[in-house]
C-alpha positions in Angstrom: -67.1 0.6 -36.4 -63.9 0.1 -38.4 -62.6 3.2 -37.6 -62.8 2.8 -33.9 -61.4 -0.6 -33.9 -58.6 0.8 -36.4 -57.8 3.4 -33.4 -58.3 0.9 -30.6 -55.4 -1.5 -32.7 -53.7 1.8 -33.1 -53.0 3.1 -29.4 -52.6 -0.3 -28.3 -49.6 -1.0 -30.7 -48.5 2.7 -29.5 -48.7 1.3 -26.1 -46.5 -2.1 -26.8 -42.9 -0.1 -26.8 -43.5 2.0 -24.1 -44.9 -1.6 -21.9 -42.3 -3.6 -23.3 -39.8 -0.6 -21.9 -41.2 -1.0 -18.7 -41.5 -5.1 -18.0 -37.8 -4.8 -19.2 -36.6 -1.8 -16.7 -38.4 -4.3 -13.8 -36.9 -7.1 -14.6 -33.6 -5.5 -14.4 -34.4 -4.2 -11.3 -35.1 -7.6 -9.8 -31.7 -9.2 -11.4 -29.7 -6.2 -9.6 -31.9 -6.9 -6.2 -31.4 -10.6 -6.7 -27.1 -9.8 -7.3 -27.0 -7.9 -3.8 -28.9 -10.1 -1.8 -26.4 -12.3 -3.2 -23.2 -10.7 -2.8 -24.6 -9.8 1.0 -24.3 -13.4 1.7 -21.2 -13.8 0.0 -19.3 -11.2 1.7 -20.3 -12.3 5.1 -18.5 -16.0 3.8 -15.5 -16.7 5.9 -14.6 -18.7 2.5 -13.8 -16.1 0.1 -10.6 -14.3 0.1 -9.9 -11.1 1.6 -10.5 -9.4 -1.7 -14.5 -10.1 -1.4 -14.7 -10.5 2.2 -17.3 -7.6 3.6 -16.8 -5.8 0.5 -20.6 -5.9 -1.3 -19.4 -4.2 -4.2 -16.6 -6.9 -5.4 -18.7 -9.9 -4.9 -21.7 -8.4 -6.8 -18.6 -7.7 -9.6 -17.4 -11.6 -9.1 -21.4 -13.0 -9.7 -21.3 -10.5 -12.8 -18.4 -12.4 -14.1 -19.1 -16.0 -12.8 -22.4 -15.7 -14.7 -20.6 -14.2 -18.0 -18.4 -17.5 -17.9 -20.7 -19.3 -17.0 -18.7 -20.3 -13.7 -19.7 -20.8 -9.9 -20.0 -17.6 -7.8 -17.5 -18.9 -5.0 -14.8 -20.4 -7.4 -14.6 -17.0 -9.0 -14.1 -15.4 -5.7 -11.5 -17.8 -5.0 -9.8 -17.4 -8.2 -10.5 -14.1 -9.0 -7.2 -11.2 -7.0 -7.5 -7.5 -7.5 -4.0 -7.1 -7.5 -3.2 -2.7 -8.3 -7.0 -2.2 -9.2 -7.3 -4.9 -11.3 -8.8 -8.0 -11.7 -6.7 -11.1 -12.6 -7.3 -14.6 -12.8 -5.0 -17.7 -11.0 -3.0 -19.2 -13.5 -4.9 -22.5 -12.4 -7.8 -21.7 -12.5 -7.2 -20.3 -16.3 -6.0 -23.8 -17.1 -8.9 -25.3 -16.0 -11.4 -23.2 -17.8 -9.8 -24.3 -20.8 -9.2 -28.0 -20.4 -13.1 -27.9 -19.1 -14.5 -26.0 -22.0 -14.8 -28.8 -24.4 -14.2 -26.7 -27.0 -10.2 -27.1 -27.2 -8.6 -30.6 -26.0 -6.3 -30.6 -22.6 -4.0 -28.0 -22.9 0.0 -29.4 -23.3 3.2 -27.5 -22.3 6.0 -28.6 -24.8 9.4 -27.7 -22.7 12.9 -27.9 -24.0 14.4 -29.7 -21.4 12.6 -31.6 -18.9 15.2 -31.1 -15.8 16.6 -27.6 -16.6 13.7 -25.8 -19.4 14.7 -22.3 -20.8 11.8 -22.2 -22.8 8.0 -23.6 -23.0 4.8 -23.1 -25.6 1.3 -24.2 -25.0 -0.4 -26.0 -27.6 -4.1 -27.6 -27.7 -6.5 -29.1 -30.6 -9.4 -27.5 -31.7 -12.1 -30.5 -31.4 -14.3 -28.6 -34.3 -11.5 -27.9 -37.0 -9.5 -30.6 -35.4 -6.4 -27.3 -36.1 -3.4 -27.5 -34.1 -3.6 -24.2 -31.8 0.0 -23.2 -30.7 1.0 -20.9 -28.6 3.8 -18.4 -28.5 6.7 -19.2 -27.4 8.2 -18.3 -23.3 11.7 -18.4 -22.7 13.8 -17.3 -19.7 15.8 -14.6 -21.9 12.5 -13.0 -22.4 11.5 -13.0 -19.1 14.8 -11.2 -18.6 14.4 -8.6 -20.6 11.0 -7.9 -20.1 12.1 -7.6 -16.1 9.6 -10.5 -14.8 12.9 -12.3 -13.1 14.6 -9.4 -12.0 12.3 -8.6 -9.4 13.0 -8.8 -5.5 11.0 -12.6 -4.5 10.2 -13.4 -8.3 9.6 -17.1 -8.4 11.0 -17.4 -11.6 14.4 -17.3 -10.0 13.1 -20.4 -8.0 10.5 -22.4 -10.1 11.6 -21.5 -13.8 9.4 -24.4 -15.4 6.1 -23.6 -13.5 6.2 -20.0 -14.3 7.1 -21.0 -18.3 3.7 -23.4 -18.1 1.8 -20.1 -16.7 2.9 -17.9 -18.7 2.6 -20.0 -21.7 -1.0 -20.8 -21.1 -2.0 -16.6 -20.3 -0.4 -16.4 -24.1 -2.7 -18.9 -25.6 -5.3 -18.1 -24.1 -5.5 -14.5 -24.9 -4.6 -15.9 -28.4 -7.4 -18.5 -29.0 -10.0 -18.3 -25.9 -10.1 -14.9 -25.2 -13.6 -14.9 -24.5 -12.9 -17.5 -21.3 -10.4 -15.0 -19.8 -12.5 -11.7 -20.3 -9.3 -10.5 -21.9 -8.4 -10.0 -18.2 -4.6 -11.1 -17.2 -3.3 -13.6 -14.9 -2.3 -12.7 -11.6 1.5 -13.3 -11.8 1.6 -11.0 -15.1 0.1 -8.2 -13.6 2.3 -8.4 -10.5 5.2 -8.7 -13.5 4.3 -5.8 -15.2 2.1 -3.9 -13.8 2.9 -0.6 -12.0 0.6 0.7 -8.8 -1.6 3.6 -9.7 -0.1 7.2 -9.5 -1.3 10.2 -8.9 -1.0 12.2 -12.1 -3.9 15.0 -12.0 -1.9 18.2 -12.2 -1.4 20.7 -9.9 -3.4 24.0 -10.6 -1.2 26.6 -11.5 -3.7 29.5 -10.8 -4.4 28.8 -7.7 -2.2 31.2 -5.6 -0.8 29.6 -2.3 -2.0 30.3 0.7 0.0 32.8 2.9 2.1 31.9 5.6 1.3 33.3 8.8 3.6 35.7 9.9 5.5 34.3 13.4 4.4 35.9 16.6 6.5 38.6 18.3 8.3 37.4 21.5 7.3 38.9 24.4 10.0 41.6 25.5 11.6 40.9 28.9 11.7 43.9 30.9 14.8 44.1 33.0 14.4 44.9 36.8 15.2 47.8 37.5 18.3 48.6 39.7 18.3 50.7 42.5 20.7 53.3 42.9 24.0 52.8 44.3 24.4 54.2 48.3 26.9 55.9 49.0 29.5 54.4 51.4 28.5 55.4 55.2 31.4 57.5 56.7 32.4 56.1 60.2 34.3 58.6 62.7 37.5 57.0 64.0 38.3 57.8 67.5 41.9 57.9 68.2 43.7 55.8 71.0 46.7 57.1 71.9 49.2 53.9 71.8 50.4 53.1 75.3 54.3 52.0 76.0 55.5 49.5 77.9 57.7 50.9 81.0 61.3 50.5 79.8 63.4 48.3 82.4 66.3 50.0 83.7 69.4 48.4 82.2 71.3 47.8 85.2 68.3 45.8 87.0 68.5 43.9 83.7 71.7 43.2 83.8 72.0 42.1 87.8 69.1 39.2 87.0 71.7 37.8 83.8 74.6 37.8 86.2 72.4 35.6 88.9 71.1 33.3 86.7 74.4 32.4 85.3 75.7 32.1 88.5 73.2 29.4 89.4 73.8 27.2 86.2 77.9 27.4 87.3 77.3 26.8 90.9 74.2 24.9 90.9 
């Protein structure tokens, strides 16, 4: 009897992985079913940005990362730009995740100059160490030589002391609350620095171009023929044999000149 049970205990703990394999494969399976129901809904919002709307695929991504912060579905959508293929957080909404965290106290800009700033840091306390967290330091020099102002329709030609407060806070946070961010950027840094995707597979050298097809002949134009030139047509002249005036005797003649003077004297 104790060597039965003994095999019973045995195949039933051989069993466990394989069942425990199983429930977990199903249970996945329900989550993913559960996302794209989900995202369906979402994507048919008129609420979410243009990024999300009708596209299944980027709101299932957006629940994946509202639910590894933690965050609701439609503020990620709303905060959340894919700007050159990636995905990039609103300054704002970065600001906010901190400040609401309760792990760090309100984030504070510290700016040179209140009216006319040339340079910002972000700095916070730590409420469990009670440490001083500050961040690096933004200054419009750097933000000239790194070409973020340079650009054509760059706010920071416009709004130099908003765009130091952003900036500042993507620096801390990467710095001290990476794990809020996902280590992804804020969407003014990647339109800053970040170049569109280009195509860089390489051209196969083996491959032997196809040949170009040879140009059709022109059809030859065939001139008319022409007809052989006639020869004149010979007419046969007949010959009239000129006729003379009958020459007036020149004493007759000379009579009528004699009377008609006569009659302009004597009239």
């Amino acid at each position: 009897m104790e060597t039965e049970q003994q095999q019973k205990t045995d195949a039933l703990a051989a069993q466990e992985p394989q069942n425990y394999v199983m429930l977990r494969v199903q249970a996945e399976t329900q989550a993913f079913e559960l996302i794209q129901r989900q995202a369906m809904m979402l994507s048919k919002s008129t609420l979410v940005p243009k990024d999300f709307a009708g596209n299944v695929a980027n709101c299932a991504i957006a629940l994946n990362v509202a639910k590894r912060t933690r965050l609701d579905p439609l503020m990620v959508c709303q905060n959340l730009a894919i700007i050159h293929g990636r995905p990039s957080w609103s300054a704002t909404a970065l600001i906010g995740m901190i400040n609401a965290s309760g792990k760090f106290s309100p984030l504070r800009f510290v700016l040179d100059d209140d009216d006319n700033p040339t340079s910002c840091y972000a700095v916070a306390r730590d409420r469990e160490s009670g440490e001083e967290l500050k961040g690096e330091k933004i200054t419009l020099d750097m933000a000239k030589r790194e070409g973020w102002s340079i650009k054509n329709g760059s706010k920071w030609l416009t709004m130099p002391g908003q765009m130091l407060r952003y900036r500042a806070a993507s620096f801390w946070s990467r710095a001290y609350a990476s794990d809020m961010s996902l280590g992804m950027y804020t969407q003014d840094e990647v339109r800053d620095f970040a170049e569109p995707p280009r195509n860089v597979t390489p051209k196969n050298p083996f491959v032997m171009p196809e040949p170009e097809p040879e140009p059709e002949p022109e059809p030859e134009t065939k001139e008319p023929a022409q007809e052989p030139a006639k020869e004149p047509e010979t007419i046969e002249a007949e010959i009239v044999p000129e006729k003379k005036a009958p020459a007036k005797k020149a004493g007759f003649a000379l009579d009528e000149m004699i009377k008609e003077l006569e009659k302009e004297v004597n009239p």
